[in-house]
C-alpha positions in Angstrom: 20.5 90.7 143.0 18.6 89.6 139.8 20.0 89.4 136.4 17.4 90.3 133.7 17.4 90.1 130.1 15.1 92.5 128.1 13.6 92.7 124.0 11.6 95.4 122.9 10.8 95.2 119.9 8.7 98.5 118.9 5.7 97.8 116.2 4.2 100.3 113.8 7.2 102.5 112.7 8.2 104.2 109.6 10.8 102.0 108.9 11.7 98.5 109.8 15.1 99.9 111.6 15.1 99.6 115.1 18.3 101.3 116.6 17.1 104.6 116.8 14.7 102.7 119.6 17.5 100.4 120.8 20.0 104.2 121.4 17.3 105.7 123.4 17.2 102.4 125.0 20.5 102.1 126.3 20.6 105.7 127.1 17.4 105.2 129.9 19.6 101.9 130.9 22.6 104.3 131.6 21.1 107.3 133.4 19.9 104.6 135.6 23.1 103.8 136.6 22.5 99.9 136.6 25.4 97.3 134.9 24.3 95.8 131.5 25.7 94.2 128.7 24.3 95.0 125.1 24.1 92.1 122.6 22.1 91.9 119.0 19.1 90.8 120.2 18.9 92.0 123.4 20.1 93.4 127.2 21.2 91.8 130.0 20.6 94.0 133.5 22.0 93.3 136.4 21.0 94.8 140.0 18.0 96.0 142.2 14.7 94.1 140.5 12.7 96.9 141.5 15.1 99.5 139.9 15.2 97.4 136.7 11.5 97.3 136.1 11.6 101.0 137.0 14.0 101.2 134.3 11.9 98.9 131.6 9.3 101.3 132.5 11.0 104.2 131.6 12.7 102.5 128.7 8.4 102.0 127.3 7.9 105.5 127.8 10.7 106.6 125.6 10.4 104.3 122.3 6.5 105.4 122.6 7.4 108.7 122.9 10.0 108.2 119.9 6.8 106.9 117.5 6.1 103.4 118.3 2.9 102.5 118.2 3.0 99.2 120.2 5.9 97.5 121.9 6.9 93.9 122.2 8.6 93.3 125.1 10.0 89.7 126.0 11.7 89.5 129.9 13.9 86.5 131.5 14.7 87.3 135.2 17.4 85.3 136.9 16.7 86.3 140.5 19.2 84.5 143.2 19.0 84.7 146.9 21.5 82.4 147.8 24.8 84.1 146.6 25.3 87.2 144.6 26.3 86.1 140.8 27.2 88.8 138.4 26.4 88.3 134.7 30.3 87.6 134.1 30.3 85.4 136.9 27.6 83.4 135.4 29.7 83.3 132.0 32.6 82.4 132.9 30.9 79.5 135.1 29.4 78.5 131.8 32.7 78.8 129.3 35.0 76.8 132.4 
């Protein structure tokens, strides 16, 4: 199971506001069905690596659809095959 963290940061709006991008975002992220974890700069993803770059795929397709002109998109990918580690398995390890 791979843990991913996502940015997209959408280039040549109208406005410098980006959470009409970041709504339709998360909504993509949801109909997927996979777990994530919103923060203020970014998403975490956590399942099928396949299904999340599906899902970054998908997630392009909207914000161009939506009026950006050019997307930004940064992507860490935390992919273990020795044990299965959830996201809050990997913070609680980190906060003791």
């Amino acid at each position: 199971m791979a843990i991913v963290d996502i940015s997209v940061v959408p280039v040549g709006t109208e406005t410098t506001s980006v959470s009409k991008f970041v709504r339709e975002a998360v909504a993509v992220i949801k109909k997927s069905g996979l777990k994530f974890q919103l923060s203020s700069m970014g998403t975490a993803i956590e399942g099928d690596l396949d299904k999340i770059f599906k899902t970054i795929q998908e997630i392009h397709e909207v914000c161009f659809a939506k009026g950006a002109k050019r997307l930004l998109t940064t992507i860490k990918i935390d992919d273990r095959k020795d044990k299965k580690q959830t996201m809050e398995d990997k913070i609680k390890a980190a906060l003791g």
